[in-house]
C-alpha positions as CSV (number, residue, x, y, z in Angstrom):
1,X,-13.2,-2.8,-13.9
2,X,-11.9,-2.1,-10.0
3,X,-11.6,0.9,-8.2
4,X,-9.9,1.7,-5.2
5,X,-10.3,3.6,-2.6
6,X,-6.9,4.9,0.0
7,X,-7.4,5.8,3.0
8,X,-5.4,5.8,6.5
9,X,-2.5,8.4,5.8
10,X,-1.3,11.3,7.6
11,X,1.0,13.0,9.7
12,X,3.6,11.1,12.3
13,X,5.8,11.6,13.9
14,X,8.7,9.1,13.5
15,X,9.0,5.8,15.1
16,X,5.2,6.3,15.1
17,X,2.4,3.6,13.4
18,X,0.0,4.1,10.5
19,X,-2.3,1.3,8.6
20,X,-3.6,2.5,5.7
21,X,-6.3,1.0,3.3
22,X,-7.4,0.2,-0.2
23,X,-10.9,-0.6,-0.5
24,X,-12.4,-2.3,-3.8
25,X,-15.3,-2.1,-5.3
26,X,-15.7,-5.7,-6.4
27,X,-14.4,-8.7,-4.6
28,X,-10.6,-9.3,-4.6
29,X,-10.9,-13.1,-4.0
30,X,-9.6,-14.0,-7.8
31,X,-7.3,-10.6,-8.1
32,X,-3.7,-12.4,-7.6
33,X,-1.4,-9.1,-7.7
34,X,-2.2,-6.6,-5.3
35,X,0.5,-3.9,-4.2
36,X,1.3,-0.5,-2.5
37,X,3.9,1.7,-4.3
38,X,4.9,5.4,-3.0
39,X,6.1,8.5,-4.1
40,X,8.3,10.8,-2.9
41,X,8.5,14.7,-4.1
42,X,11.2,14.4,-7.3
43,X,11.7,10.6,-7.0
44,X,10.0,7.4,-9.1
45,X,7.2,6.0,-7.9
46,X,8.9,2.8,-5.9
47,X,7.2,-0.5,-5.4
48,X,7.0,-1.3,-1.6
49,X,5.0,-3.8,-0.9
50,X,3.1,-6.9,-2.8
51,X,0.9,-9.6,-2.7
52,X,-0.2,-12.4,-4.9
53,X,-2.2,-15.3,-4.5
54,X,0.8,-18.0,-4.9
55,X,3.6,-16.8,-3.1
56,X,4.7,-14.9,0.0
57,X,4.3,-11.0,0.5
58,X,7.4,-9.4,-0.7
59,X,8.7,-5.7,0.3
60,X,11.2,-3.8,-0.8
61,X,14.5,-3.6,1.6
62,X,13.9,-0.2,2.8
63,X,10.6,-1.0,4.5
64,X,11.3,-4.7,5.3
65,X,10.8,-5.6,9.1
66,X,8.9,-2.2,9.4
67,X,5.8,-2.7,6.7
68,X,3.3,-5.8,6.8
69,X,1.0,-5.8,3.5
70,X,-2.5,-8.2,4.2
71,X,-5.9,-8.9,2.6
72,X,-9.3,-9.4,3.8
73,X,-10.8,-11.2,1.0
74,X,-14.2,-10.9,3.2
75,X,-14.1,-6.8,3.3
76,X,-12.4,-6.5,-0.8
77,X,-9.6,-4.2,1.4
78,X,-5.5,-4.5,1.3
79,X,-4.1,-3.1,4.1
80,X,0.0,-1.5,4.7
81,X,0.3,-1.8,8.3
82,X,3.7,0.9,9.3
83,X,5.8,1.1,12.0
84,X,9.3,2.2,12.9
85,X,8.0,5.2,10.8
86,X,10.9,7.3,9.4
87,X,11.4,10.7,7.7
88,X,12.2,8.9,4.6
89,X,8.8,7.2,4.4
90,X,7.2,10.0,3.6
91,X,5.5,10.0,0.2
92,X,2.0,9.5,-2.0
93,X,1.0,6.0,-1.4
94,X,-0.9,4.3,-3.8
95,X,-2.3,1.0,-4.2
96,X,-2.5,-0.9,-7.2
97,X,-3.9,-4.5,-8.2
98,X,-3.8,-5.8,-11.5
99,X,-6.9,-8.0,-12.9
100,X,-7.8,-9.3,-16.0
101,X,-4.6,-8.1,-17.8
102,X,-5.0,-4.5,-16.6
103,X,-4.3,-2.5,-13.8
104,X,-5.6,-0.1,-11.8
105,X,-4.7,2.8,-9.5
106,X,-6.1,4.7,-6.4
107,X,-5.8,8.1,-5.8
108,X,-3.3,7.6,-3.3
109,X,-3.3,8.8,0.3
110,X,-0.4,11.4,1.7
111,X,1.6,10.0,4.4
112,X,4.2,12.6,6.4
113,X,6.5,11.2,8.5
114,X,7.5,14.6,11.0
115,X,8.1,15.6,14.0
Protein backbone atom coordinates (compact mmCIF):
# COMPACT_ATOMS: atom_id res chain seq x y z
CA UNK A 1 0.00 0.00 0.00
CA UNK A 2 1.36 3.82 -0.91
CA UNK A 3 -0.14 6.98 -0.50
CA UNK A 4 0.55 10.10 -1.78
CA UNK A 5 0.52 13.25 -0.86
CA UNK A 6 0.37 16.64 -3.81
CA UNK A 7 1.30 19.51 -2.92
CA UNK A 8 2.86 22.74 -4.66
CA UNK A 9 -0.10 24.06 -7.06
CA UNK A 10 -1.66 27.26 -7.54
CA UNK A 11 -2.29 30.21 -9.36
CA UNK A 12 0.40 31.83 -12.11
CA UNK A 13 0.50 33.74 -14.11
CA UNK A 14 1.94 32.63 -17.39
CA UNK A 15 5.51 32.27 -18.34
CA UNK A 16 5.68 31.93 -14.50
CA UNK A 17 7.31 28.62 -12.41
CA UNK A 18 5.68 26.10 -10.14
CA UNK A 19 7.24 22.67 -8.49
CA UNK A 20 4.89 20.66 -7.22
CA UNK A 21 5.29 17.49 -4.95
CA UNK A 22 4.15 13.92 -4.27
CA UNK A 23 5.20 12.70 -0.99
CA UNK A 24 4.96 8.89 -0.10
CA UNK A 25 4.39 7.23 2.70
CA UNK A 26 6.90 4.38 2.35
CA UNK A 27 10.13 4.47 0.53
CA UNK A 28 10.12 4.85 -3.25
CA UNK A 29 13.67 3.29 -3.75
CA UNK A 30 12.12 -0.21 -5.41
CA UNK A 31 8.82 1.69 -6.95
CA UNK A 32 10.10 1.77 -10.82
CA UNK A 33 6.95 3.71 -12.41
CA UNK A 34 6.36 6.95 -11.02
CA UNK A 35 4.31 9.62 -13.07
CA UNK A 36 2.33 12.98 -13.07
CA UNK A 37 -0.90 13.02 -15.25
CA UNK A 38 -3.40 16.19 -15.44
CA UNK A 39 -6.68 17.07 -15.97
CA UNK A 40 -8.22 19.67 -17.60
CA UNK A 41 -12.21 20.70 -17.06
CA UNK A 42 -14.07 18.32 -20.02
CA UNK A 43 -10.78 16.61 -21.27
CA UNK A 44 -9.02 12.95 -20.32
CA UNK A 45 -6.80 12.77 -17.84
CA UNK A 46 -3.30 13.05 -19.95
CA UNK A 47 -0.12 11.56 -19.00
CA UNK A 48 2.65 14.18 -18.73
CA UNK A 49 5.43 13.21 -17.24
CA UNK A 50 7.23 9.67 -16.08
CA UNK A 51 9.82 7.99 -14.49
CA UNK A 52 11.13 4.57 -14.13
CA UNK A 53 14.01 3.09 -12.67
CA UNK A 54 15.58 1.75 -16.20
CA UNK A 55 15.12 4.35 -18.60
CA UNK A 56 15.09 8.11 -19.12
CA UNK A 57 12.20 10.51 -17.87
CA UNK A 58 9.79 10.78 -20.71
CA UNK A 59 7.08 13.81 -21.18
CA UNK A 60 4.59 14.29 -23.31
CA UNK A 61 5.24 16.86 -26.35
CA UNK A 62 3.18 19.55 -25.01
CA UNK A 63 5.19 20.05 -21.81
CA UNK A 64 8.58 18.95 -23.23
CA UNK A 65 11.50 21.52 -22.75
CA UNK A 66 9.09 23.26 -20.14
CA UNK A 67 8.50 20.29 -17.37
CA UNK A 68 11.46 18.29 -15.50
CA UNK A 69 9.94 15.20 -13.47
CA UNK A 70 12.89 14.03 -10.48
CA UNK A 71 13.01 11.74 -7.36
CA UNK A 72 14.51 11.97 -4.07
CA UNK A 73 14.76 8.42 -3.16
CA UNK A 74 16.12 9.95 0.39
CA UNK A 75 12.80 12.12 1.11
CA UNK A 76 10.13 9.19 -0.79
CA UNK A 77 9.00 12.69 -2.94
CA UNK A 78 8.61 13.02 -6.98
CA UNK A 79 8.73 16.32 -7.90
CA UNK A 80 7.21 18.28 -11.58
CA UNK A 81 9.38 21.23 -11.74
CA UNK A 82 7.14 23.97 -14.45
CA UNK A 83 8.16 26.68 -16.30
CA UNK A 84 7.23 28.62 -19.47
CA UNK A 85 3.85 28.15 -17.69
CA UNK A 86 0.94 28.49 -20.18
CA UNK A 87 -2.91 28.99 -20.06
CA UNK A 88 -3.17 25.53 -21.40
CA UNK A 89 -1.38 23.92 -18.40
CA UNK A 90 -3.94 24.56 -16.37
CA UNK A 91 -5.59 21.38 -14.83
CA UNK A 92 -5.85 18.76 -11.68
CA UNK A 93 -2.42 17.29 -11.42
CA UNK A 94 -2.10 14.09 -9.95
CA UNK A 95 0.64 11.84 -9.26
CA UNK A 96 0.61 8.22 -9.68
CA UNK A 97 3.25 5.36 -9.09
CA UNK A 98 2.55 1.91 -9.58
CA UNK A 99 4.09 -0.90 -7.09
CA UNK A 100 3.51 -4.34 -6.63
CA UNK A 101 1.13 -4.74 -9.71
CA UNK A 102 -1.12 -1.95 -8.44
CA UNK A 103 -1.43 1.59 -8.64
CA UNK A 104 -2.07 4.32 -6.70
CA UNK A 105 -3.41 7.90 -6.87
CA UNK A 106 -3.13 11.31 -4.95
CA UNK A 107 -5.66 13.57 -4.54
CA UNK A 108 -4.22 15.82 -6.94
CA UNK A 109 -3.26 19.45 -6.54
CA UNK A 110 -5.05 22.42 -8.79
CA UNK A 111 -2.77 24.29 -10.84
CA UNK A 112 -4.11 27.73 -12.70
CA UNK A 113 -2.17 29.16 -15.13
CA UNK A 114 -3.84 33.17 -15.33
CA UNK A 115 -3.06 36.32 -15.51
Amino acid sequence: QVQLVESGGGLVQPGGSLRLSCAASRDIFSINFMGWYRQAPGKQRELVAHSTITVNPNYADSVKGRFTISRDNAKNTVYLQMTSLRPEDTAVYYCAVISSGRSYWGQGTQVTVSS
